[in-house]
C-alpha positions as CSV (number, residue, x, y, z in Angstrom):
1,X,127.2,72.7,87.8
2,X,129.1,73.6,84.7
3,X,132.8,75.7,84.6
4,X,131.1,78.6,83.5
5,X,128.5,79.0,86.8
6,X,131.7,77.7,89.1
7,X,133.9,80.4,88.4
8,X,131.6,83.5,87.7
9,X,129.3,81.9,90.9
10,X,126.6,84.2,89.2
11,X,128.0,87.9,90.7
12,X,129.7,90.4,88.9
13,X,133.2,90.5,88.4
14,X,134.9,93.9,89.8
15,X,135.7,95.6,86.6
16,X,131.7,95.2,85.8
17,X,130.6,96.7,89.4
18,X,132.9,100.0,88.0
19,X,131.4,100.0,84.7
20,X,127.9,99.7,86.4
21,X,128.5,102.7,89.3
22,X,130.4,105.1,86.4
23,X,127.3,104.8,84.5
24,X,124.9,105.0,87.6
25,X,126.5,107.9,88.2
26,X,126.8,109.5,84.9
27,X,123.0,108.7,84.7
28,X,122.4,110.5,88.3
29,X,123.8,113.8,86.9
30,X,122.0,113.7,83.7
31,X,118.7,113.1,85.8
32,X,119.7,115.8,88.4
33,X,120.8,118.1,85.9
34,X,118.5,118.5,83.4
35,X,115.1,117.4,85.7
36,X,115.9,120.0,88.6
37,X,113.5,122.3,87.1
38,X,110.6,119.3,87.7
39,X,111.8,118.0,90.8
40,X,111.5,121.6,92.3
41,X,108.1,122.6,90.7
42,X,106.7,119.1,92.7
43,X,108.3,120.1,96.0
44,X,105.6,121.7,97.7
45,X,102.9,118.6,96.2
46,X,105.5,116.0,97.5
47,X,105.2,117.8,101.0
48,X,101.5,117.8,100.6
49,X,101.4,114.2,99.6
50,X,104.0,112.9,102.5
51,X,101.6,114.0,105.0
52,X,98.8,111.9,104.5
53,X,101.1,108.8,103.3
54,X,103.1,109.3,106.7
55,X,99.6,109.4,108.4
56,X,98.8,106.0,106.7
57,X,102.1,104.2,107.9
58,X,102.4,105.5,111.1
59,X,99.2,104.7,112.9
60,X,99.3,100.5,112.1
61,X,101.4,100.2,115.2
62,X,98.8,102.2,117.4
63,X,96.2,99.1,117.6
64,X,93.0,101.3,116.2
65,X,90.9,97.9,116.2
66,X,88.5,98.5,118.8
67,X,87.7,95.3,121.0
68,X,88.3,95.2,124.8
69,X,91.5,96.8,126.9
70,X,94.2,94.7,128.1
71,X,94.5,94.3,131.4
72,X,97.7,96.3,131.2
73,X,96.1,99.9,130.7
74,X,93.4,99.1,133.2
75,X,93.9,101.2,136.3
76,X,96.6,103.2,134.3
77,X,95.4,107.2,135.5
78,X,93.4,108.7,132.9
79,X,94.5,106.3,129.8
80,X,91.3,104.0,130.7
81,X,89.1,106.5,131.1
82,X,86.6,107.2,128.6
């Protein structure tokens, strides 16, 4: 390991993190100012798109692959009936 990698250790220094955020920021209101007329015109197909894409993510968790119960939900009221 050389002197340069010991003493930088490969992460910015703190006067480079403010220079980065200033010009994150500085970037953020350009983008918001000048592209609000966009961003609101695609409102109402972003809501349109989000529901199907939250359809997509939110049923892998529900177990839609067929096969035979668990014994768990066997004998559970109506949640084995068919």
């Amino acid at each position: 390991m050389s002197d340069h990698e010991a003493h930088y250790g490969g992460k910015m220094s703190g006067r480079a993190k403010l220079i980065f955020v200033g010009f994150a920021v500085v970037a953020g209101y350009y983008l918001f100012t000048e592209h609000t007329a966009h961003v609101l015109n695609a409102l109402p197909f972003l809501l349109f798109l989000s529901c199907p894409i939250m359809h997509l993510f939110m049923h892998h968790g529900h177990k839609h692959g067929g096969g035979t119960p668990s014994s768990k939900s066997q004998g559970t009221g109506d949640a084995g009936v068919q």
